[in-house]
C-alpha positions in Angstrom: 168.3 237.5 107.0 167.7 234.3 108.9 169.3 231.3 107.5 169.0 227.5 108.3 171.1 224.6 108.3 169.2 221.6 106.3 171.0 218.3 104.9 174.1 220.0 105.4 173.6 223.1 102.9 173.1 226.4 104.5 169.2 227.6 103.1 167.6 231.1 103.4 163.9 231.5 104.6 163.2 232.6 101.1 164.5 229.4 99.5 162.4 227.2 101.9 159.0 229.1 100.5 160.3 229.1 96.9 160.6 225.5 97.5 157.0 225.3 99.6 155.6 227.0 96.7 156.9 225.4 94.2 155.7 222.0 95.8 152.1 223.5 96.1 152.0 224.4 92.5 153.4 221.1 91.3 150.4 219.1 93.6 147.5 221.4 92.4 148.4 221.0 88.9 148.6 217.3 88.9 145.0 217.4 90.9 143.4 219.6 88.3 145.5 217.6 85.5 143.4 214.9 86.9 140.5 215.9 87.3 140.4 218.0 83.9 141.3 215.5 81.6 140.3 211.9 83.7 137.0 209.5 82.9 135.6 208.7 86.0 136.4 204.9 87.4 133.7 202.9 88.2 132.3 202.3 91.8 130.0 200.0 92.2 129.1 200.8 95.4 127.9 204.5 94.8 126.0 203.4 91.6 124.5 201.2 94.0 123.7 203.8 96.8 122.4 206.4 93.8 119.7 203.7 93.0 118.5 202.9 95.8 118.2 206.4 96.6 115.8 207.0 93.6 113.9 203.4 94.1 113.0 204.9 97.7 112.5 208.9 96.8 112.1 209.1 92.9 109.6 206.4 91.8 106.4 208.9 91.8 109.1 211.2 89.6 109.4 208.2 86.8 106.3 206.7 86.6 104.8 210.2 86.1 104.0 212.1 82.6 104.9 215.4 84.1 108.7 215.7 82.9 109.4 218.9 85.0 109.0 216.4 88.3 112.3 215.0 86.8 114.3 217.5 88.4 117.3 217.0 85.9 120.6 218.5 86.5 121.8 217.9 82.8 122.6 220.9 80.8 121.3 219.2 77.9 120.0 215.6 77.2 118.0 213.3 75.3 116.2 209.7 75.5 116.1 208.4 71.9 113.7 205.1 70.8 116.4 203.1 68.7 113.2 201.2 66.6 111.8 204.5 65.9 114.2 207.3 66.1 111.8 209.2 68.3 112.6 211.4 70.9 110.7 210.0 74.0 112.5 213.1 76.2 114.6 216.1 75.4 116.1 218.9 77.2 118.3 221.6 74.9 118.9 218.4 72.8 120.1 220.5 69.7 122.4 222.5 71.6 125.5 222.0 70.6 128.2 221.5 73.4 131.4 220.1 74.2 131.0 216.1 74.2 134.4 215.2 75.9 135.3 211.1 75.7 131.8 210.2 73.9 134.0 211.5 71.1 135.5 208.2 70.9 132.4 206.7 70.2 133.3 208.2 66.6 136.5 206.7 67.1 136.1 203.8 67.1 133.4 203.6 64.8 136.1 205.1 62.4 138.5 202.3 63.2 136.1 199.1 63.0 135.7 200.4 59.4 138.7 200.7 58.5 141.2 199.0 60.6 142.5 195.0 60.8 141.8 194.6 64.2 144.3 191.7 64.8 147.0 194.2 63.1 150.0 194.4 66.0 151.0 198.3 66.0 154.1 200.2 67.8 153.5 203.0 70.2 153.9 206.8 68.9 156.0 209.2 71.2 153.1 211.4 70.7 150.3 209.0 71.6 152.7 207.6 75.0 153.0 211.3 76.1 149.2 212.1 75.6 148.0 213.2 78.6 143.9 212.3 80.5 142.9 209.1 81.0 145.1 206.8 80.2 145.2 203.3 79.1 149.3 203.8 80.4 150.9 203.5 77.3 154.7 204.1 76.4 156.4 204.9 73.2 157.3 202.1 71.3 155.0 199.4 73.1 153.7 197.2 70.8 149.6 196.5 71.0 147.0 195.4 68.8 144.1 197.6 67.4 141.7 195.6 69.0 143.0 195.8 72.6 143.7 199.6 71.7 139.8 199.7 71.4 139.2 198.2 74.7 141.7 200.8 76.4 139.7 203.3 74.1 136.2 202.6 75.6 136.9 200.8 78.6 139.2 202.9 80.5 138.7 205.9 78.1 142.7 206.1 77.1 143.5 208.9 75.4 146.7 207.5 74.9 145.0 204.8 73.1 142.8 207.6 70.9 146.1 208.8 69.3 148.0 205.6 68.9 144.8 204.7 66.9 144.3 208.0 65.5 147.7 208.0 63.8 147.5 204.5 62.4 144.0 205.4 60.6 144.4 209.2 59.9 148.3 209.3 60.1 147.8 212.2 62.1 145.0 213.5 64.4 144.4 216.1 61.7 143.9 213.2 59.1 141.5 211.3 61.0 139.5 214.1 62.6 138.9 214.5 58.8 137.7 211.2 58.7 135.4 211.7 61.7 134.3 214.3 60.3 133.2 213.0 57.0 131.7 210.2 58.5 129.5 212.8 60.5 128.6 214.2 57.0 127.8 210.6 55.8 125.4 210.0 58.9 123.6 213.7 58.5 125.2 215.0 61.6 125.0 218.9 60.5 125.7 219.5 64.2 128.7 217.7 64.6 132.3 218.7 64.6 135.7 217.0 65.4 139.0 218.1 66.3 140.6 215.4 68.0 139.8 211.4 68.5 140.1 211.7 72.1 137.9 214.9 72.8 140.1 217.2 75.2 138.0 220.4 75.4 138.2 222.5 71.8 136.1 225.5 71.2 135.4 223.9 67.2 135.1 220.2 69.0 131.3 219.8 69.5 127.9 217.9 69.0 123.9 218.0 70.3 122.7 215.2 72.2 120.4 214.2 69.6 123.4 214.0 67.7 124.8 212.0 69.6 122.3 209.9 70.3 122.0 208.6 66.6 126.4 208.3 66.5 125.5 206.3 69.4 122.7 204.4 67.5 125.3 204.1 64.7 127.8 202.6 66.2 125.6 199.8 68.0 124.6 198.4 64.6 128.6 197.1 64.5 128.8 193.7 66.6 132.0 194.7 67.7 131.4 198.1 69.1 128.5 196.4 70.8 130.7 193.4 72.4 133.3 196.3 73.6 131.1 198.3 74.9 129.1 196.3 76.7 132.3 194.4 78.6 132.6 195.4 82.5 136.3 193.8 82.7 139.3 193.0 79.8 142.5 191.8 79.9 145.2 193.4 77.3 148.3 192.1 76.0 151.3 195.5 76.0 154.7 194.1 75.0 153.7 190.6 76.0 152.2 191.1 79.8 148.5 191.7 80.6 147.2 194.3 81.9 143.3 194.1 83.2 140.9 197.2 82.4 137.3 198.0 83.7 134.6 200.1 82.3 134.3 203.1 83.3 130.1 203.1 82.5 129.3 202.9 86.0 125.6 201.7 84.8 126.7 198.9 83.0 126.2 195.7 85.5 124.2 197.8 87.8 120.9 198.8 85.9 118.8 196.3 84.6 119.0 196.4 80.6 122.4 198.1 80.4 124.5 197.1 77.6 126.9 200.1 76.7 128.4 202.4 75.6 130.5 205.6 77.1 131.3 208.0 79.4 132.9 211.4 79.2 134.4 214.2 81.7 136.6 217.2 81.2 136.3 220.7 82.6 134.5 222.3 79.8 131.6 219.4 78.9 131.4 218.4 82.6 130.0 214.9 83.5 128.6 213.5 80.7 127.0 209.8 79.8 125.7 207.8 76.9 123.3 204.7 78.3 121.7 201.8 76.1 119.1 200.0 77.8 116.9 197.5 76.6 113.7 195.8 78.5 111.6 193.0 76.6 110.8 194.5 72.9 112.0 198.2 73.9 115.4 199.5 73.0 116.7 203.4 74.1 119.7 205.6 74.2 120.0 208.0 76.8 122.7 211.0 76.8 123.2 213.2 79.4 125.4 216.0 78.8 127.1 219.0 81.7 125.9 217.4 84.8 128.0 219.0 87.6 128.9 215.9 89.3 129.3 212.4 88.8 125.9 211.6 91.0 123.9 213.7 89.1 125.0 212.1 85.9 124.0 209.0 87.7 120.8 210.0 88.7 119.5 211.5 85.9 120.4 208.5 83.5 118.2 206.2 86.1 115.3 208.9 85.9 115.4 209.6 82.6 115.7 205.2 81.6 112.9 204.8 84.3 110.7 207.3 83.1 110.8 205.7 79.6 110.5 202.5 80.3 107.6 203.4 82.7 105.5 205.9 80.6 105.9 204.9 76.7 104.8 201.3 75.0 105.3 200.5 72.0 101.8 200.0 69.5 101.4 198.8 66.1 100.3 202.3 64.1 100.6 200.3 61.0 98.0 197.9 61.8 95.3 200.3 63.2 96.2 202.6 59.8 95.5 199.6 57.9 91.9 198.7 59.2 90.9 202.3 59.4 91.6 202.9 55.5 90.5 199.5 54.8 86.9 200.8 56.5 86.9 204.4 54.9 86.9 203.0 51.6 84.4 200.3 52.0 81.8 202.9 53.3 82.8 205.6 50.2 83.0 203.4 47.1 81.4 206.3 45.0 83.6 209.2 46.7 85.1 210.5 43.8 84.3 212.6 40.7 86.9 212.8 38.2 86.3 215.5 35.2 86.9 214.3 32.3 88.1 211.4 32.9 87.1 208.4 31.3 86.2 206.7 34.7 85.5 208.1 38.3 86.7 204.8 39.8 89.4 205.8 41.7 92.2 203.0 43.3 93.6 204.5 46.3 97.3 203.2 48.5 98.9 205.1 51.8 103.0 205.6 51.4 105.2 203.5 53.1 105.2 204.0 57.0 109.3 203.6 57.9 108.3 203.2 61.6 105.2 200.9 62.0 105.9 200.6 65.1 106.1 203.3 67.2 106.5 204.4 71.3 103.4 206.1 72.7 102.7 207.4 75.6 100.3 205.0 77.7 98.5 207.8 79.3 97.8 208.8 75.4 97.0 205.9 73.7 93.2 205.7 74.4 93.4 209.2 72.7 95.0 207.8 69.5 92.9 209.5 66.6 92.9 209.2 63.0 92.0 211.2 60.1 91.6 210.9 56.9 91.5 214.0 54.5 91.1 213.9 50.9 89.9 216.3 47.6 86.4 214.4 46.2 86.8 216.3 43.0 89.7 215.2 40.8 90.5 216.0 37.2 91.7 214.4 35.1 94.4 213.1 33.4 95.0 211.3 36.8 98.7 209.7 37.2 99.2 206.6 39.3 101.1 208.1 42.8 99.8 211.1 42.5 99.3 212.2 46.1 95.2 212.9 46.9 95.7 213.6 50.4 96.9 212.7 53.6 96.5 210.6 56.9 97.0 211.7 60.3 97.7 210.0 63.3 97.4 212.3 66.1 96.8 211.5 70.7 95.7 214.2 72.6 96.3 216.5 69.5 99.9 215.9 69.7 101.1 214.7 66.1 102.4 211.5 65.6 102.7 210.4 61.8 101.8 211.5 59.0 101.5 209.4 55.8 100.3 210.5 52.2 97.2 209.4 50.2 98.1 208.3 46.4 96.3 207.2 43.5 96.7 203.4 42.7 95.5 203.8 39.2 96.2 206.0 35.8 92.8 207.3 34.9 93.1 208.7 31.1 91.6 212.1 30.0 88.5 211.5 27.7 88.8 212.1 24.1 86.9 212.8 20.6 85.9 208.7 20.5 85.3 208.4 24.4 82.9 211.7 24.2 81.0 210.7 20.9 80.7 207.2 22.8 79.3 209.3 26.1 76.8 211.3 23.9 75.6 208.1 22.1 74.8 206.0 25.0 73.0 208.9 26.5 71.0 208.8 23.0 70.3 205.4 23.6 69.4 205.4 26.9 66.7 208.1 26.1 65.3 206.2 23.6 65.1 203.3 25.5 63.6 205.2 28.3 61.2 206.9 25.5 59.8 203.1 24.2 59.3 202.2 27.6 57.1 205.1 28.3 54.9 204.5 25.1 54.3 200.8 25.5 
């Protein structure tokens, strides 16, 4: 066999391939390490490119009512109204799917509820050797939990996920326990946590309506809000700064962006949560399995413009009111109540929880309502009892619905109240009866 003289040692052609392969190896793992496990970095300058891309080919897409001309790349997604909880978009929405770093959306939720966060910690073993995105952690580093959050959502650090995990939970066990109780709590039947970083797990999942409310959730805390929605932070580790940027590539770049996360591993793909606001109207948008970062990009923008564009917000409440108001001004005498002692029937809607709700524009000339009610009652008749119902409908499509009640008791009659009855009748006919005869 051939052999070669290298640095002095005398090698074999096998040992040079072993050594060429083992080289090879060792550089496609760390690329797919990467790229498995790593939040995309911002860059502003292909944000920038991807819009105007879609202000120049994609506006007729946006501005029309005809979703399928969205040409979405998203395996599943959602655009959620944050005033009324309605879905103004969704695509497989209650599909559940892998979620990858949107998990830590939870996270941190979990921590600004239960956390000091001006509490100095020190650095697991565990949490320095947890691999991903990285906030660059090493054991025994001391940090506080609030900078820990900023490495958590800024530069997604999954480092940072365990380190806070453990000081929460005591264990990633404990607080995916936590998570998951706090999905319970919020009526996220869809939901389930493994981890507070969200490395792909076949029992680590959530819908992106599901997500979309976490999101919604976790908004409401003035903190989560301030983190999210910061493009640049400097940290304190062991005394020395380090400086972080968000990885929400949207955030800066998109007018109305204010938060909150990104996410990427092999199994969930590309994913992003959005929250936009324009004048009175406030959305979330997830888009979850896009196959590249662009297309996560690019259907975000679509899916924001096309809400913005096609949906305002009117006041159902009000138009409710004056229609009801109307009915029962032109039926005073609509009801007939058997045995009761009156027929005068007080009538009340229930209580609208969203007033205030996102139409399409296209539909609003087409808003319709109707009443529908039973005219023959009996009684005894108990205040609240429901008589009917009110519906709200444009185009046919529904939009609320809202119950009838009675406003009043009306009291079955009695021995005294029918002996009354039958002499006033008496009375009556006598009158009647003198009247004739004079």
């Amino acid at each position: 066999m051939n052999s070669y003289v290298f640095n002095g040692d005398k090698m074999t052609i096998k040992h040079i391939l072993k050594k060429v392969f083992t080289l090879i190896f060792i550089l496609l793992f760390l690329f797919n390490f990467y790229y498995v496990f790593a939040d995309d970095i911002d860059d502003t300058s292909e944000v920038v490119n991807t819009l105007n891309e879609i202000e120049m080919n994609n506006t007729t897409e946006s501005s029309s009512t005809d979703t399928s001309t969205l040409n979405l790349n998203a395996r599943s997604c959602i655009v959620l109204d944050r005033l009324s909880k309605k879905t103004l978009y969704g695509k497989n929405e209650q599909s559940k799917v892998k979620m990858a770093s949107t998990t830590k959306i939870m996270t941190a939720t979990i921590i600004l509820e239960n956390c000091n966060l001006n509490e100095t910690i020190e650095v697991s073993k565990k949490a320095a050797g947890t691999g991903g995105s990285r906030l660059g952690l090493k054991t025994g580093d001391k940090i506080t939990i609030r900078d820990l959050l900023y490495g958590l959502l800024l530069c997604s650090g999954n480092d940072a996920a365990v380190a806070l995990a453990e000081t929460a939970g005591g264990s990633i066990q404990g607080f995916s326990e936590m998570m998951n109780a706090k999905a319970k709590e919020l009526g996220l039947h869809n939901t389930h946590f493994e981890s507070p970083h969200g490395l792909d797990s076949d029992q680590h999942y959530t819908t992106a309506y599901e997500l979309a409310l976490l999101s919604d959730y976790a908004l409401k805390n003035e903190s989560f809000l301030k983190i999210v929605g910061t493009k640049n932070y400097t940290v304190t580790i062991n005394g020395y700064s380090k400086t972080l940027s968000n990885t929400n590539e949207l955030l800066g770049n998109l007018n109305g962006v204010y938060g909150i996360k990104t996410g990427f591993t092999n199994g969930a793909n590309r994913c992003l949560v959005t929250a936009c606001k324009r004048d009175n109207m406030d959305i979330i948008c997830v888009v979850l399995g896009c196959d590249t970062k662009k297309f996560r990009t690019t259907d975000s923008i679509k899916l924001i413009e096309y809400a913005f564009k096609n949906f305002e917000y009117i006041n159902i409440s009000e138009q409710i009111e004056q229609y009801f108001s109307d009915w029962k001004n032109q039926n005073p005498d609509y009801f007939t109540v058997t045995k009761g002692i009156t027929s005068n029937v007080k009538l009340k809607y229930s209580e609208i929880e969203t007033p205030i709700l996102p139409i399409l524009r296209s539909e609003i000339p087409y808003i319709k309502i109707d009443i529908n009610i039973n005219r023959n009652l009996q009684a005894p008749l108990v205040e609240n009892t429901i008589l009917g119902g009110i519906d709200i409908t444009t185009n046919n499509n529904f939009v609320l619905h809202c119950d009838i009640l009675a406003e009043n008791n009306i009291q079955k009659k009695n021995f005294y109240n029918y002996s009354f009855d039958l002499f006033k009748n008496y009375s009556n006919t006598l009158n009647s009866a003198t009247k004739l005869i004079l």
